[in-house]
VEXDREN-2710 file (C-alpha; in Angstrom, 1 decimal):
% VEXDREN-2710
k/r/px/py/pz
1/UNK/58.5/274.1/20.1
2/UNK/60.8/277.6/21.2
3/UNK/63.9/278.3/21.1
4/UNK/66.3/276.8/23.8
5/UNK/67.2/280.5/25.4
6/UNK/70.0/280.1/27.2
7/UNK/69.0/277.1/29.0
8/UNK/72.5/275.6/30.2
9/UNK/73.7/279.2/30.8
10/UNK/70.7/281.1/32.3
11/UNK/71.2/282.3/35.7
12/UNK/67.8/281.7/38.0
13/UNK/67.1/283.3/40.6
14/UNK/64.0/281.2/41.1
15/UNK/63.6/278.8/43.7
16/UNK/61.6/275.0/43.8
17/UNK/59.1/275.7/47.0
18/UNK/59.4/278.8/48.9
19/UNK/61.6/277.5/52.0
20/UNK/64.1/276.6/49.4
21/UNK/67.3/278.1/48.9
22/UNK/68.1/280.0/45.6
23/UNK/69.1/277.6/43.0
24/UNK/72.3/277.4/41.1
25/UNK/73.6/278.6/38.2
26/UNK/73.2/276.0/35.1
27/UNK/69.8/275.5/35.7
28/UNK/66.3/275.8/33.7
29/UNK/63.7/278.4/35.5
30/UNK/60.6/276.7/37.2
31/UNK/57.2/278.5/37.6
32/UNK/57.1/279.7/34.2
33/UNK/53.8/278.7/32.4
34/UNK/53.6/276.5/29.5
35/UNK/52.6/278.4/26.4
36/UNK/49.7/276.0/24.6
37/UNK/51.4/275.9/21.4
38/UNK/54.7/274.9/23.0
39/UNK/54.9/270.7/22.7
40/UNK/56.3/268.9/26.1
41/UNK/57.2/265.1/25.7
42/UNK/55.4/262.5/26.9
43/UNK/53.3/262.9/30.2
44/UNK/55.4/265.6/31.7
45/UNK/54.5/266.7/34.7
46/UNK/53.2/270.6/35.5
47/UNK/51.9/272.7/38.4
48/UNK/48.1/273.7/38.9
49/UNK/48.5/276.5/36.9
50/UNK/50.4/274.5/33.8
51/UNK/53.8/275.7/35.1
52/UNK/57.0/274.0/34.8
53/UNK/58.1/272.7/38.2
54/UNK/61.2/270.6/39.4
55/UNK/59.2/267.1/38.2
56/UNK/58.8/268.5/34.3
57/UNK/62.5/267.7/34.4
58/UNK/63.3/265.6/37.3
59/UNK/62.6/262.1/37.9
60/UNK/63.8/261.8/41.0
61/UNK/60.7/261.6/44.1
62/UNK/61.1/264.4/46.5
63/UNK/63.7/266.5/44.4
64/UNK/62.2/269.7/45.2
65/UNK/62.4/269.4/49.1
66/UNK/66.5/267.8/48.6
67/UNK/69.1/270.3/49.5
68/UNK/70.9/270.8/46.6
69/UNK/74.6/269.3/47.9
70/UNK/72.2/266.1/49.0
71/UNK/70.6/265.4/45.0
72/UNK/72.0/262.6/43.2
73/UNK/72.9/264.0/39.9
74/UNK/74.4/260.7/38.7
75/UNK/71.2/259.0/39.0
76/UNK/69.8/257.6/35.7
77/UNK/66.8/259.5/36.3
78/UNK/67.8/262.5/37.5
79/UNK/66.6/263.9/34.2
80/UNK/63.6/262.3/33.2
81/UNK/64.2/259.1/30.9
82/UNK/68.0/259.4/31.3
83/UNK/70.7/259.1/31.5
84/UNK/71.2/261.9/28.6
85/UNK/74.6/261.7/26.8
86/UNK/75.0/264.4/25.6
87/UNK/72.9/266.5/28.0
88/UNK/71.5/268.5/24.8
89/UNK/69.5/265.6/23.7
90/UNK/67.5/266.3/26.9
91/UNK/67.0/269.8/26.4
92/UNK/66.0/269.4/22.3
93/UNK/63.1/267.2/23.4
94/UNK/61.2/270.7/24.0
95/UNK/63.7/273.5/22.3
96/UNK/64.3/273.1/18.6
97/UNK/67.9/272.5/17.4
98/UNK/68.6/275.1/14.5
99/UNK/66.9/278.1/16.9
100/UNK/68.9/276.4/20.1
101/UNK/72.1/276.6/18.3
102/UNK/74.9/278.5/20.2
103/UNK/75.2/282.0/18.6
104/UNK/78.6/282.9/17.5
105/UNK/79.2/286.6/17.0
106/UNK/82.3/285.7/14.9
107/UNK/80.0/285.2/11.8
108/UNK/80.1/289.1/10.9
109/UNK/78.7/288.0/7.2
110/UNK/75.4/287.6/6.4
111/UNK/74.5/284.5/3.6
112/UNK/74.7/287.1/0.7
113/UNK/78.3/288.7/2.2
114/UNK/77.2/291.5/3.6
115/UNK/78.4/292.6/7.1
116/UNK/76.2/292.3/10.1
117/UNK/76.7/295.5/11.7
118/UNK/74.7/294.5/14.9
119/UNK/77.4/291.6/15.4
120/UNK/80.1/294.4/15.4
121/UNK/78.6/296.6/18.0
122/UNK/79.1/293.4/20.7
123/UNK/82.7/294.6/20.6
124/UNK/82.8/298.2/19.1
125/UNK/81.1/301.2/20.2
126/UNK/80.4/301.8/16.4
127/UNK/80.2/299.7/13.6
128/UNK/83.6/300.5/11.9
129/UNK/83.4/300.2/8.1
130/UNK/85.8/297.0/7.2
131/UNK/86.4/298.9/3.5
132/UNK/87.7/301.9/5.3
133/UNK/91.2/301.2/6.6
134/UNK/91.6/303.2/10.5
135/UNK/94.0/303.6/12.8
136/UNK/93.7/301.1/16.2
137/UNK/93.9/304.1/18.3
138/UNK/90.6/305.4/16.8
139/UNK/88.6/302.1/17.0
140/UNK/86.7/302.5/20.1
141/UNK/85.4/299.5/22.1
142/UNK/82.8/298.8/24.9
143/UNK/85.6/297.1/27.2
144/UNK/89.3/297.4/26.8
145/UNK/90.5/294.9/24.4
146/UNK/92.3/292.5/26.4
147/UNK/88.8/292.5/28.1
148/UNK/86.6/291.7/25.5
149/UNK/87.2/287.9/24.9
150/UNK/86.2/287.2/28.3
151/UNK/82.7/288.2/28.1
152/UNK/82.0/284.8/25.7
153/UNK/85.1/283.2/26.9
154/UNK/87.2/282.0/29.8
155/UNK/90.6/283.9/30.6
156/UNK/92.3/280.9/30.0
157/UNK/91.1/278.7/27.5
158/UNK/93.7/276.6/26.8
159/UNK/97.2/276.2/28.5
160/UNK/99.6/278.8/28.8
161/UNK/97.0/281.3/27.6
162/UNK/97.6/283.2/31.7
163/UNK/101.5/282.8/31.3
164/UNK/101.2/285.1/27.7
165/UNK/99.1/287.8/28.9
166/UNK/102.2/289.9/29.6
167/UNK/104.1/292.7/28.1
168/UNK/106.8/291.0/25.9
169/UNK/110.4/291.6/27.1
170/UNK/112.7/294.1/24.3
171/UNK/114.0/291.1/22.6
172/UNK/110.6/289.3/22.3
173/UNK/109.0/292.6/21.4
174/UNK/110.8/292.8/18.8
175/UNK/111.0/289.9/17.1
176/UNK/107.3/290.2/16.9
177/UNK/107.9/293.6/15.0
178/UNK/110.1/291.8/12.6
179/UNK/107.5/289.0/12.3
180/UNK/104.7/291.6/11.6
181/UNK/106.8/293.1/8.6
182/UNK/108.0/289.7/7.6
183/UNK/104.8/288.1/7.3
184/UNK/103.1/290.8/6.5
185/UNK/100.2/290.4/9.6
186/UNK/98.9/291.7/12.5
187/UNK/99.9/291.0/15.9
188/UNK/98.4/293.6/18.1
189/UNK/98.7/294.6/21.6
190/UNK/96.4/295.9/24.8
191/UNK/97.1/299.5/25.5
192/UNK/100.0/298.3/28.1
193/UNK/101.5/296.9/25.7
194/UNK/100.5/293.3/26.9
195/UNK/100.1/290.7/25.4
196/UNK/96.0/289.2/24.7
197/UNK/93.4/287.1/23.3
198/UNK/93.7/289.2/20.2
199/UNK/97.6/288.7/19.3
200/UNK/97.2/285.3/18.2
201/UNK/93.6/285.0/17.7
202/UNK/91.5/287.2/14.8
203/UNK/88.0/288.0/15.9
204/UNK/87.3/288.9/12.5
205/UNK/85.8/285.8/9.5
206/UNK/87.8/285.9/6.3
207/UNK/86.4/288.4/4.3
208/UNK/85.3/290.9/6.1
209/UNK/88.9/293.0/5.9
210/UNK/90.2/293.1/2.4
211/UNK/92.6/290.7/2.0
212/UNK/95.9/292.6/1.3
213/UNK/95.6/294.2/5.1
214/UNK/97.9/292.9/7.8
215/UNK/94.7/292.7/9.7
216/UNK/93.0/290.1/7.7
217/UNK/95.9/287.4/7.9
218/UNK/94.9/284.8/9.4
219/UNK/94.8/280.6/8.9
220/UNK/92.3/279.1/6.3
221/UNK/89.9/277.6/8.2
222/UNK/90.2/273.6/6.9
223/UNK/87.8/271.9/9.5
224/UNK/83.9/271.1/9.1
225/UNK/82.0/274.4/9.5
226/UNK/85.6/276.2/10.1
227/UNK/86.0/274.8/13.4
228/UNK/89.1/273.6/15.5
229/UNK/89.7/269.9/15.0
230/UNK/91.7/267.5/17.5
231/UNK/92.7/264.0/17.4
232/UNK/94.8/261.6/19.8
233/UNK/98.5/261.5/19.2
234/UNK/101.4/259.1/20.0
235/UNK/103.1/262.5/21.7
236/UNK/99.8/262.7/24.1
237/UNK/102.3/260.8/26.6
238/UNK/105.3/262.8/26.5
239/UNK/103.4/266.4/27.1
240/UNK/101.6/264.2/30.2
241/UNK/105.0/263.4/31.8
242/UNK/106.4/266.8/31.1
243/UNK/103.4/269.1/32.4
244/UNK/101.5/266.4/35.1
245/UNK/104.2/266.8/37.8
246/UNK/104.5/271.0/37.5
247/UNK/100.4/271.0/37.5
248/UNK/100.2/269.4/40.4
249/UNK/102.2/271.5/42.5
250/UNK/100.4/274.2/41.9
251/UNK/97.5/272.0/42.7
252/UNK/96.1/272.1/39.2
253/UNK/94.6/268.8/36.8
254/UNK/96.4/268.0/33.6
255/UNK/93.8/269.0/31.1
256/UNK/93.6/266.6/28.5
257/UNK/95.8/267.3/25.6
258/UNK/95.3/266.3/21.8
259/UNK/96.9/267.0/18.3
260/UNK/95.4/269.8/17.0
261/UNK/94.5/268.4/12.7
262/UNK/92.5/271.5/12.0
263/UNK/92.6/275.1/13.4
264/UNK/90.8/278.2/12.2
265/UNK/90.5/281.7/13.7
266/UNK/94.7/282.2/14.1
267/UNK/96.8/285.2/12.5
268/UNK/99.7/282.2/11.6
269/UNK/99.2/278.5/11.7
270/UNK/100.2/277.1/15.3
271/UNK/100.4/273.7/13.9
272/UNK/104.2/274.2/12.3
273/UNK/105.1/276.3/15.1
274/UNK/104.7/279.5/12.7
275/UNK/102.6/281.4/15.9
276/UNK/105.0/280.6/18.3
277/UNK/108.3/281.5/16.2
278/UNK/106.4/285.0/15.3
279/UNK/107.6/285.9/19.2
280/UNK/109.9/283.6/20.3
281/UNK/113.5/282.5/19.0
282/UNK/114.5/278.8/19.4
283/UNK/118.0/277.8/18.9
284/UNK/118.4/274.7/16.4
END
């Protein structure tokens, strides 16, 4: 058994047969030869030279001489033995779950509480020291910071994240001042004064900053593990009706949209509207 390495994320550059073309992203490398101690299921299939080619995975006669536009992907066996729901169960047949697990570089704490330095470094040029209060114009980081997210995540995760990535108006501006002194948290800025991933969002796990900075706000974490939890609500229809017809001319999907029950990794809780009021002034 090994480690799953990137498999739904690996870029190869390796082709099945040399006339070809390069395959896409997504996709597990072929030619690669077996180690003996690694375990494959059942009678899978290799090259001459124990390699893994496109019939190790694919059940489909042929595949490797399909263009790719021509495969059916929705065909039971397209993986072997499938179909796979989820397509992980395929994959853990060879690659071992706990060492396949997604890394998150948002655990900074080692089991006994001690900082993992190595974790910090994916962000800042040097590892600051979270006892040592600084200055945000001496932290130094390997992208700027409205940059950073983007490296693990998409530039717009969820809805409206684009329209925010602005710098505030006076008004707005300052009610977030007032809202940093109020609550007693911090709501930072790119160095344009924009707003970004970091505003709303802590990169940092609770207790890691000391607890009194306005740094280390952020939401207790309430879900399994600390992660986001959603569940269908009766006002699913009314944000459909609202949002569907405005998406669609701009030729975008409605993405589907659930309650959010648990949320973690937020400077205020979004769920009472707390996030949204620290910028924003509704009238009642």
């Amino acid at each position: 058994m090994a480690p799953l390495l990137g498999v739904l994320a690996l870029l190869s550059a390796v082709t099945c047969g040399a006339a070809e073309p390069m395959l896409p992203p997504l996709h597990h490398p072929v030619g690669v030869v077996v180690p003996q101690e690694f375990h494959l299921p059942g009678e899978t299939p290799l090259g001459k030279s124990g390699e893994l080619v496109c019939a190790s995975c694919h059940g489909l006669e042929g595949i490797e001489h399909m263009p790719f536009d021509e495969v059916e992907r929705s065909a039971p066996d397209f993986l072997r033995g499938g179909p796979w729901r989820p397509l992980t169960r395929f994959c853990h047949q060879c690659h071992e779950r706990p060492r396949a697990a997604r890394f998150d570089v948002h655990r900074m704490l080692d089991e006994e509480g001690v900082p993992i330095e190595r974790h910090c470094l994916y962000c800042h040029r040097e590892a600051p020291d979270p006892d040592r209060e600084v200055k945000r114009e001496e932290l130094e980081f390997v992208l700027p910071p409205e940059r950073l997210c983007w490296g693990c995540h998409l530039p717009a995760p969820h809805l409206n994240a684009l329209e925010h990535q602005v710098k505030p108006r006076d008004k707005t501006l300052q009610a977030l001042r007032e809202s940093e002194r109020r609550e007693g948290v911090r709501l930072p800025l790119d160095g344009e004064g924009r707003v970004m991933c970091a505003t709303c969002h802590n990169p940092h796990p609770p207790g890691l900053l000391p607890e009194e900075r306005p740094a280390a706000r952020q939401v207790e974490a309430t879900g399994p593990e600390g992660r986001v939890v959603w569940e269908e609500s009766p006002w699913s229809a009314v944000f459909r009706r609202d949002k569907v017809a405005r998406l669609a001319a701009e030729g975008l999907e409605l993405p589907p949209w659930r309650h959010l029950i648990h949320e973690a990794r937020l400077r205020l809780p979004a769920r009472d509207g707390s996030l949204c009021r620290a910028c924003h002034r509704f009238e009642e």
